[in-house]
C-alpha positions as CSV (number, residue, x, y, z in Angstrom):
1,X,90.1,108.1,96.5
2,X,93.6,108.0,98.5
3,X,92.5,104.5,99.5
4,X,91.9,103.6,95.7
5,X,95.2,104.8,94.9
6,X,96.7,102.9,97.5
7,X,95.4,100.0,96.6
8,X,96.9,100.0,93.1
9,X,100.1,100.5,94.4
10,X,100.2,97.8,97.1
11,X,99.1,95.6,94.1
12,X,101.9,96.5,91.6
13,X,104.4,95.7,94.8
14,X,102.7,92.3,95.2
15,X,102.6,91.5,91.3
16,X,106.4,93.0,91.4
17,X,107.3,90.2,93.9
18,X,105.0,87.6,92.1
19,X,106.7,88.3,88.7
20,X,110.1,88.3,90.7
21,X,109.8,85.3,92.5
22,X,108.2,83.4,89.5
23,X,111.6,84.6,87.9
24,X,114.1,82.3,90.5
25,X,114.0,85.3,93.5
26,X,114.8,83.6,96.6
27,X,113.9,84.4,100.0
28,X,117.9,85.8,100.6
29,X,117.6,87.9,97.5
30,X,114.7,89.5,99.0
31,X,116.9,90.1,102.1
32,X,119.3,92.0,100.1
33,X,119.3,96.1,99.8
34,X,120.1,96.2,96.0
35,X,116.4,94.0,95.6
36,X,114.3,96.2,97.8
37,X,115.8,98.8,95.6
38,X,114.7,97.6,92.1
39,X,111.4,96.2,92.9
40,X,110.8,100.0,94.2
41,X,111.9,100.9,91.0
42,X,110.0,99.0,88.9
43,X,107.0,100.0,91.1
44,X,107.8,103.4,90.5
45,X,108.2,103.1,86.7
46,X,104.7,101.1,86.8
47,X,103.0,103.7,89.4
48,X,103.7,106.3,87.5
49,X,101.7,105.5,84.2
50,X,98.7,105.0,87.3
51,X,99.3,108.7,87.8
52,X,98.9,109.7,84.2
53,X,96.0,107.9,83.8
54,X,94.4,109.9,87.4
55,X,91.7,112.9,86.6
56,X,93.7,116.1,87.6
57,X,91.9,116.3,90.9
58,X,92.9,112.7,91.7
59,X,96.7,113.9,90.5
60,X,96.2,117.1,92.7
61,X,95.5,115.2,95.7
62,X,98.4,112.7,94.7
63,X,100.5,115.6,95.0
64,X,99.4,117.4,97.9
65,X,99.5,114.5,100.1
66,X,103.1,114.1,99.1
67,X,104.0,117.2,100.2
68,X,102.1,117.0,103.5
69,X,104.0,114.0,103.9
70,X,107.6,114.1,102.4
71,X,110.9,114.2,104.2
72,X,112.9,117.4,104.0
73,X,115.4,114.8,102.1
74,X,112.6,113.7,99.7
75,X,111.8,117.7,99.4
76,X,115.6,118.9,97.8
77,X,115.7,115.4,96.0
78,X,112.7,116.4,93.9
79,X,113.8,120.1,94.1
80,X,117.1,118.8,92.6
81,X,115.3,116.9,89.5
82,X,113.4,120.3,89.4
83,X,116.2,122.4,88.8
84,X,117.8,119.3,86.2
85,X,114.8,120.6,83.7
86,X,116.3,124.2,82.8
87,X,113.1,125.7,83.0
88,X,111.8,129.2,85.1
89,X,108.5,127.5,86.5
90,X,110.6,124.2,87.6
91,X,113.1,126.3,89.0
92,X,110.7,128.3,91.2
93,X,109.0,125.1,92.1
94,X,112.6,124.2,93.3
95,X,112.8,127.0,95.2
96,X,109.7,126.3,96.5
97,X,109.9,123.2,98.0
98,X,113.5,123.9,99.3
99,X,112.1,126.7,101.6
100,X,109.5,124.2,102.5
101,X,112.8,121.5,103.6
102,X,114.1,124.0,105.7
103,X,110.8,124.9,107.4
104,X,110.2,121.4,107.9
105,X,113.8,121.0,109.1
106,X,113.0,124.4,111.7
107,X,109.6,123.1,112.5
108,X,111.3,119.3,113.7
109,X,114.3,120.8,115.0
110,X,112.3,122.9,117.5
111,X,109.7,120.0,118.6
112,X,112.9,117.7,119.6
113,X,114.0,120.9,121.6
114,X,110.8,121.1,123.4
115,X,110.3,117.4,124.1
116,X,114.5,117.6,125.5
């Protein structure tokens, strides 16, 4: 299934690039920060009705391998749009994956000790 998934994303990027370049894009524009940045965007826009259209198993996994994987960063960003929403479960969930940042923070933070 992760593969699946995968593979519809890699294909919105190279659709996103298609539709960009068939647009004027040049090879410098695709050098450029502020480009990487909207075709992500636009991915993420387009990914996301994916998602919605995923069985709630497929969405679990979705969202379990994101956390397994996420930076502390990415953590407190989504913990952040969390608390945005004004509602008790988000903000717990906010909580929740702040605590996991800092553990992951902890956990890093001692392996680079070890390794020094």
């Amino acid at each position: 299934m992760k593969d699946a998934i995968a593979e519809k994303i890699r294909a919105l990027f190279r659709a996103e690039f298609a539709r960009m370049a068939a647009r004027g894009a040049t090879g410098a524009d695709m050098q450029e920060e502020a480009y990487a940045q909207m075709i992500a965007q636009n991915v993420a826009r387009r990914s996301w009705g994916v998602f919605l259209q995923m069985s709630e198993e497929d969405r679990l996994e979705v969202w379990r391998d994101f956390i397994q994987n996420a930076s502390a960063n990415e953590l407190r960003d989504l913990a952040a749009k969390l608390r945005a929403q004004h509602s008790h479960d988000a903000a717990d969930a906010a909580y929740d994956l702040e605590r996991l940042a800092d553990l992951r923070e902890y956990a890093n933070a001692v392996r680079l000790e070890r390794c020094t």
